[in-house]
N, C-alpha and C positions, 0 to 999 in steps of 0.2 A: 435351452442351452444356447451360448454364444455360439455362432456360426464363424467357420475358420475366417471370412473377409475381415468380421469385427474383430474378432482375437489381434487378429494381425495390427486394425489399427492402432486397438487400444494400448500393445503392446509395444510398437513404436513409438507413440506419445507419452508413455514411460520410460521406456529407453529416452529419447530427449530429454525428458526432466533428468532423468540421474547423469548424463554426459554434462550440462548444463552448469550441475553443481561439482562435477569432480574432474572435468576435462582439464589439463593443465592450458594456464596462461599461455602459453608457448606455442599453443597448436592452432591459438584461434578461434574467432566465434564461430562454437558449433552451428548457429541460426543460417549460418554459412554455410553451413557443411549438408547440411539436410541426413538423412537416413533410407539407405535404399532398401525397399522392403519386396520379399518373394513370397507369394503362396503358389505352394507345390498341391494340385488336385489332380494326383492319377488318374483316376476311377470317374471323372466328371468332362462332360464336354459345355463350356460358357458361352455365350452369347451376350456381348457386348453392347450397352447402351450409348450414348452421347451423356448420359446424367452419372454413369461408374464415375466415382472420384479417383477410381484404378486408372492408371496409365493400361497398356493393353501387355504392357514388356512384364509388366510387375506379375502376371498370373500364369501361370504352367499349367493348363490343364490336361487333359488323355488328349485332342486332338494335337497338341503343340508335339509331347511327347511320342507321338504318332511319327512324325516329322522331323524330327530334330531330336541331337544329340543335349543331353541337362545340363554338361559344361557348359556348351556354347550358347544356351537361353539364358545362364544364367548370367551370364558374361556380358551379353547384350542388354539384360537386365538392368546391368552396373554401369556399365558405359552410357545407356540413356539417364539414369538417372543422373551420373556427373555433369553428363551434357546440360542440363539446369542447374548443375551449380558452378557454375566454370570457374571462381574461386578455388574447388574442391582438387584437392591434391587425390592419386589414386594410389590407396596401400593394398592394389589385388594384384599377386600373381596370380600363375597357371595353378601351382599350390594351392594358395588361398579359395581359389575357386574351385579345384576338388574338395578342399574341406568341404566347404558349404553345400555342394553337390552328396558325400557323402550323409553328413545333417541330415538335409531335407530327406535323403532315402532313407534312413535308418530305423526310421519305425514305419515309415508308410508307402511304401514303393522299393521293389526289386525288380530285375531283368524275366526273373519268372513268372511275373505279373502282367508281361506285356500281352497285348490282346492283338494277336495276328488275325484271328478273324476281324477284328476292328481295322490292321491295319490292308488287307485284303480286302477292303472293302471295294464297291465299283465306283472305278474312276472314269469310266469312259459312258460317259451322257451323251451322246452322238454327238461328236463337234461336226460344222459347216460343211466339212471335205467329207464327212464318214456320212452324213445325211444326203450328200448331192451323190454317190454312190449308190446308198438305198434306194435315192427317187429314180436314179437313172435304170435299177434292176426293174424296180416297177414300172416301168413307164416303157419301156424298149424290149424288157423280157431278159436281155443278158448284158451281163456285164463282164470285164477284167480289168483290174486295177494292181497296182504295185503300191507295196510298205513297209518301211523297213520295220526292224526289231520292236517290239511293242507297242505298235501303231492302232492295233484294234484289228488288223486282217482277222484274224479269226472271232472275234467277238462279231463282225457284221454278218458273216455266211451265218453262223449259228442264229441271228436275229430273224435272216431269211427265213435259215431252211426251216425256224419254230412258227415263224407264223406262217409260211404255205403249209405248212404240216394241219395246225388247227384249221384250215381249211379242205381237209382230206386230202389232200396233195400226197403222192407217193413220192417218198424226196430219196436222194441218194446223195450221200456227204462222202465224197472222197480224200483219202490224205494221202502221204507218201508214206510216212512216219508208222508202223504197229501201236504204239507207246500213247502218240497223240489221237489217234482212234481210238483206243481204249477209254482212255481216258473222258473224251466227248459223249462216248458211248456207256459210261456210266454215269459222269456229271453233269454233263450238260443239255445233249437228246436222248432222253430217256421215249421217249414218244414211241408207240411201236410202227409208224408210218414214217419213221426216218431211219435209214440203214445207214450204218456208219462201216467203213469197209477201209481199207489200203489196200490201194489198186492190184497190187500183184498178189496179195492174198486172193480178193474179189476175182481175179481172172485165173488162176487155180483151182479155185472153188467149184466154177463156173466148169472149167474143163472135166473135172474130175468127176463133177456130177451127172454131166451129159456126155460124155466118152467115156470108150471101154478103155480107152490106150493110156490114158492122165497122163502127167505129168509132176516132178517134182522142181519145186522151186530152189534156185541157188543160184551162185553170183553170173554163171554162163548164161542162166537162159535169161536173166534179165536182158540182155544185149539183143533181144528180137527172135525167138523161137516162142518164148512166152506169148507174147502178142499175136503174134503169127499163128499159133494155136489157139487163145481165144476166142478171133474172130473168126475161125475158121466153123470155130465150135457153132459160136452164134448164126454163120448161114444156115447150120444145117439143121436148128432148129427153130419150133415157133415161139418165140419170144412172148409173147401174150398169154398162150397158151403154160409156157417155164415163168410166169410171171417175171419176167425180168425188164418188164417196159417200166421206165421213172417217167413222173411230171416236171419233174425240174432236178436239176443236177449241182452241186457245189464240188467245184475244186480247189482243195486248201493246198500251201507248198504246191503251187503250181507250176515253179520255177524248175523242180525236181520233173514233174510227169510231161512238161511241155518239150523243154531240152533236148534230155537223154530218149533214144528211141522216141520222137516228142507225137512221131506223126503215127505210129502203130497205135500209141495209146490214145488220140483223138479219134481215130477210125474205132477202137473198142467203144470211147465213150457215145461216139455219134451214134453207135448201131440201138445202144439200149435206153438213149433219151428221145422221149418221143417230139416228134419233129425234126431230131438230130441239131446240129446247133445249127445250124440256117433258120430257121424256125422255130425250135426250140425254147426252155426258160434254163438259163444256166448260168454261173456268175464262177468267177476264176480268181483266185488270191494271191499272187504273185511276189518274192523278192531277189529279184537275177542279183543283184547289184553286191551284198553282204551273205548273204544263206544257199547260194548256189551251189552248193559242195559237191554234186551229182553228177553236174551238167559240164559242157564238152570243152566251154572256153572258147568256141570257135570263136573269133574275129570277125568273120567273113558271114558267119549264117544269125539271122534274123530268129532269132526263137521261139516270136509267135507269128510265121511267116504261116507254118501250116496251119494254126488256128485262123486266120484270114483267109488261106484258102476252103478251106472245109467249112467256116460257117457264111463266106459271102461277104464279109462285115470289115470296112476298113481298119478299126481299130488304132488307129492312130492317135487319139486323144486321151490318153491313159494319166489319172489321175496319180498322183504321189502320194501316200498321208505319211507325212515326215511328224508328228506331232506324237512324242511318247508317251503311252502312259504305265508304261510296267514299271521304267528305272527309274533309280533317282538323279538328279541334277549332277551331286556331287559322285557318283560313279561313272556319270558320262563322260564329263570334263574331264576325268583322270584318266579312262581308259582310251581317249584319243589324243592327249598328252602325251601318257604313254606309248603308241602308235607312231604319235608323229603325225597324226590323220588330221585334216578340218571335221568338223561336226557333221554329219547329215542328217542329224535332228533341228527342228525348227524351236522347241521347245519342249520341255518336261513337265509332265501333269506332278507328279508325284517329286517332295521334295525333303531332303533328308542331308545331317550332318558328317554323316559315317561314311567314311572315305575307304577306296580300294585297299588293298595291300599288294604289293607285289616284291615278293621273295625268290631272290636268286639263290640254288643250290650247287653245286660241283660236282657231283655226283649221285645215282640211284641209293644210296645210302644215305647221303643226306639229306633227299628231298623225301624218304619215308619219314626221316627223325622230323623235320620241321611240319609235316604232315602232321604226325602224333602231336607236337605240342601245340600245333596251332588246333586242333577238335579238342585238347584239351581246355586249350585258352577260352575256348567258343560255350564248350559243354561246364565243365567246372568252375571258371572263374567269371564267365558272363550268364551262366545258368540256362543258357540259350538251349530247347527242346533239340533232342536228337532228330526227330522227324524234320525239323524246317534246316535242316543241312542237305546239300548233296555235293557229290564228289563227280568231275565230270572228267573223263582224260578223253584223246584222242582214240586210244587203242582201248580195248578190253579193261578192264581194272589189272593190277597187280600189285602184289607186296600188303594189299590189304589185311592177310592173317599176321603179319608183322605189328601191327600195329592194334595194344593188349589192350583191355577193357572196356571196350564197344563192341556192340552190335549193329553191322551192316544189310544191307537188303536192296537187293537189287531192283531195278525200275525197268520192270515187262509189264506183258499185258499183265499178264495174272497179277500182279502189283497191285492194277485197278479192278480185275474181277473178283478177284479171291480175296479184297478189302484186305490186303497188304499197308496200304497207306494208312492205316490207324496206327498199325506197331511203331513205340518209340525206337526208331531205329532211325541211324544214318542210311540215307539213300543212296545209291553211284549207279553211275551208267557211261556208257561211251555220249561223245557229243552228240552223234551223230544219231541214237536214239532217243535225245534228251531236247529235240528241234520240236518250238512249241510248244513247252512247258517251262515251269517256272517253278523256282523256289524262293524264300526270303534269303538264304544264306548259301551261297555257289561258292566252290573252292574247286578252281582249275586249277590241273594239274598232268603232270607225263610230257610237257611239250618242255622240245631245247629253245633256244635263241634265235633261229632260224625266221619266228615268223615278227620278228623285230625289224627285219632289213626288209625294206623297199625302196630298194638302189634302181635305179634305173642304168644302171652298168651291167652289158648284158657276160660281160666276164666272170661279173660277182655272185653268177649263177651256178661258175664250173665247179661246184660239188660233187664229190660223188657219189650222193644220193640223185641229183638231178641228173647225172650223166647215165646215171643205172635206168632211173625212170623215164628220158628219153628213149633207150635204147629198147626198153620195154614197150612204151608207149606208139613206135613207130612200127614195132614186127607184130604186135597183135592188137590194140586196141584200133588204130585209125587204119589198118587192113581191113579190119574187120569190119568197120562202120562205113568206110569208101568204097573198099571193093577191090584198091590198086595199097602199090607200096608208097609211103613218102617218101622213104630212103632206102636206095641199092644195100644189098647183103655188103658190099665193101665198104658203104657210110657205116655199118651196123657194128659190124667189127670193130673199126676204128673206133668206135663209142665205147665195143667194151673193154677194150684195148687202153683207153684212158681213164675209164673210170677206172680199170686197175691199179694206173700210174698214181691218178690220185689218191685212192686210199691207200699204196702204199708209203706218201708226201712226197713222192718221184715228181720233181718240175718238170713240164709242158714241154715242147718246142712250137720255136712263131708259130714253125708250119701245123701244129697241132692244133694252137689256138684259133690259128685262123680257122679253121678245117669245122672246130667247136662250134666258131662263129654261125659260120652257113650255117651247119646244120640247127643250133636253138634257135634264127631268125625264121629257119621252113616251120619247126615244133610249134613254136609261139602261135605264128602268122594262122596254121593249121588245127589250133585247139590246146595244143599240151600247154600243162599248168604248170609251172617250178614248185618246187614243193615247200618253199618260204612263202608265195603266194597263196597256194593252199591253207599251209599252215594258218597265215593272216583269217582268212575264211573262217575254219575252224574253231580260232581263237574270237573272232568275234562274233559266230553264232555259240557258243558257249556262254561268254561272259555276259551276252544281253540276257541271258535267264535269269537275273538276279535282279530281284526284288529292294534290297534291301543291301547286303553286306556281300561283296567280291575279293576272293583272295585267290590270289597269281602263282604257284611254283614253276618255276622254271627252272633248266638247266643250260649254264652255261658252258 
């Protein structure tokens, strides 16, 4: 049988003969004009000679389509080819080239056909920075390094913690996350000499199984009775004997455990790695800078000040790996457009034509309608599998039963133990348990406009949701964590005093404003976070989860 490359040529040297003899006079020698030719190979990946009489534009194969959107290869296709005939006039629109796009798919290629384990593939061969990392764990025993959103942080601990494992090594992988321990815990270290844990699980456990007294985990005692009970635990028994001694220790999201209560959870980790980190093997994965949602904001405090002190170790030389390899190019560029932000990637491993979406809605009624028809758009008209969706909002899901003929399923542990993730079903979760996973297709959603401004006008703060969360924020959180008040009970009042004003669109007076002023420059100065800054946070450890296709509802 002819093979599709000769089909093709044979067939455009037929096509020339017949334009030859019936092209009207008018339009010109066709010899001129040439014939731009496509072969479309889904299912094939080619490897290119210097001897192909193919140009490299003229062939689509499954890696190009990996990569790229078929309008625009195919478009590129057409424009190199004119590019050699610069005589040649160009009869393509955007039209014209869906036609030909739908063509070529019509018998041999659909959206249902795409090969996400193909396009899942690993992209991360250890580049230069992620290798001098690994030598430097090797070579020194511990390390901490910072990286932003799909840099490989977690693909290097998991490198570690598998081969000190294959060496008997008792390892212990720590996260912040329940979701992304699960997860690890079933995909990745399967090994039974590596314990995969979230710390505040791990130190409940720990209590509950060695005290008659336990304790129950919730948002209070994360703020230091947790800890405090722990370690309390761990003096009083023998750790060797409760097997609780590790050879080496990983901490993922270490920006989360360093932080918040940063130095109770170092004193846990120090008591059960043996050597403690002064001596110790340990390696720490870190991003303060975009994924810090946990941590205090403080200005003034050093975050891994108590990791310096506890393990002896200057720590000042901390590598960056700015090098992406989860997103595509064209979702980067757009969502820092979007922003308003410079980049703080250095470059994109993974590259792709399919652009963001970001849809403005007016109301919780509207942003459920534009919800439904956009899963529609995704699942019915692009054929795209319900499993590679997820739904991520700030808060809880809701209005999901609103929205008719799908099947949803939430992302917990049991998700990944009870092999949840087979069912063709849309996934949702909050952001905030969805830190360190990833899907092909992410549809953000439940946030207003808020995390669009980064005004450096500290006026354009006086919301009053900020003025609530100050006022919050100064009578129990940073009491609680310092020990003193930031603001007199008369600053406090006066806070709730105006938040009232504003939510009910009652204008300010000077004396008010100014009064504002003091007090958000002590908030800032001391930790608190505006809650458009927040927002900002939220919104961009969300939207780096996407693999492939990012869609934005907002509300204005």
């Amino acid at each position: 049988k002819t093979q599709p490359i000769e089909q093709s040529e044979k067939q455009r040297h037929s096509l020339m003969d017949y334009l030859k003899s019936n092209l009207p006079a008018s339009l010109g020698d066709v010899s001129k004009i040439g014939c731009a030719r496509i072969v479309l190979l889904p299912f094939s990946e080619l490897f290119f000679s210097e001897s192909v009489s193919f140009r490299k534009s003229e062939i689509i194969d499954k890696y190009k389509l990996s990569e790229n959107n078929l309008n625009s290869l195919i478009e590129n296709s057409i424009k190199e080819h004119f590019s050699n005939y610069q005589s040649s006039p160009s009869f393509f629109s955007e039209k014209n080239i869906d036609s030909i796009s739908k063509s070529l798919m019509s018998n041999s290629y659909s959206p249902q056909e795409i090969d996400y384990d193909y396009l899942n593939k690993d992209l991360s061969k250890f580049d230069d920075y992620q290798k001098g990392i690994i030598d430097s764990h090797e070579n020194s025993q511990n390390v901490i390094f910072r990286g932003y959103p799909g840099t490989g942080k977690t693909n290097i601990l998991v490198y570690l913690a598998k081969k000190w494992a294959k060496q008997n090594k008792k390892i212990l992988y720590l996260t912040f996350n329940r979701n992304l321990a699960a997860k690890l815990d079933v995909f990745d270290m399967p090994e039974k000499n590596i314990y995969v844990e979230p710390l505040f699980d791990f130190m409940e456990k720990i209590i509950n199984d060695n005290s008659t007294l336990g304790i129950e985990i919730n948002n209070e005692v994360y703020e230091g009775p947790l800890q405090e009970k722990a370690i309390e635990v761990l003096e009083s028994i023998n750790l060797e004997e409760k097997d609780l001694i590790f050879d080496h220790i990983f901490i993922d999201e270490g920006q989360d455990l360093l932080d918040r209560q940063g130095e109770y959870n170092l004193l846990f980790v120090d008591k059960i790695l043996r050597n403690g980190f002064e001596n110790g093997w340990w390696a720490i994965a870190t991003d303060f800078e975009t994924q810090n949602i946990y941590g205090t904001n403080d200005e003034k405090k050093d975050p891994i000040q108590h990791l310096r002190d506890i393990s002896k170790k200057d720590l000042s030389q901390l590598v960056t790996l700015k090098r992406n390899y989860r997103n595509t190019q064209s979702n980067g560029d757009k969502i820092f457009e979007f922003l308003d932000e410079k980049s703080f990637f250095d470059v994109y491993i993974r590259k792709n034509k399919l652009l963001p979406e970001f849809i403005k809605c007016d109301s919780d009624e509207s942003e459920t309608n534009e919800l439904s028809m956009l899963i529609k758009k995704l699942i019915v008209d692009q054929k795209i599998p319900a499993k590679e969706i997820v739904l991520l909002s700030p808060k809880k899901a809701k209005n999901l039963s609103d929205i008719k003929g799908y099947e949803f399923v939430e992302v917990n542990s049991d998700f990944f133990y009870e092999r949840k993730y087979k069912e063709n079903k849309i996934r949702y979760s909050t952001i905030h348990s969805y830190k360190g996973l990833e899907s092909f297709y992410v549809i953000l959603y439940g946030f207003g406009n808020e995390f669009l401004s980064n005004s450096e006008n500290i006026k354009d703060l006086f919301t009053e949701q900020n003025i609530r969360n100050l006022a919050g924020y100064a009578e129990k959180e940073y009491a609680y964590r310092n020990g003193e008040e930031l603001l007199p009970k008369d600053d406090r009042d006066l806070l709730w005093k105006c938040q009232a004003y504003v939510k009910r669109g009652q204008e300010l007076t000077d004396e008010q404003i100014s009064e504002l002023e003091r007090m958000f420059k002590l908030g800032l100065k001391s930790g608190f976070e505006p809650h458009n800054k927040y927002s900002r946070k939220l919104f961009h450890t969300g939207a780096w989860r996407s693999l492939l296709g990012l869609y934005v509802l907002y509300k204005d």
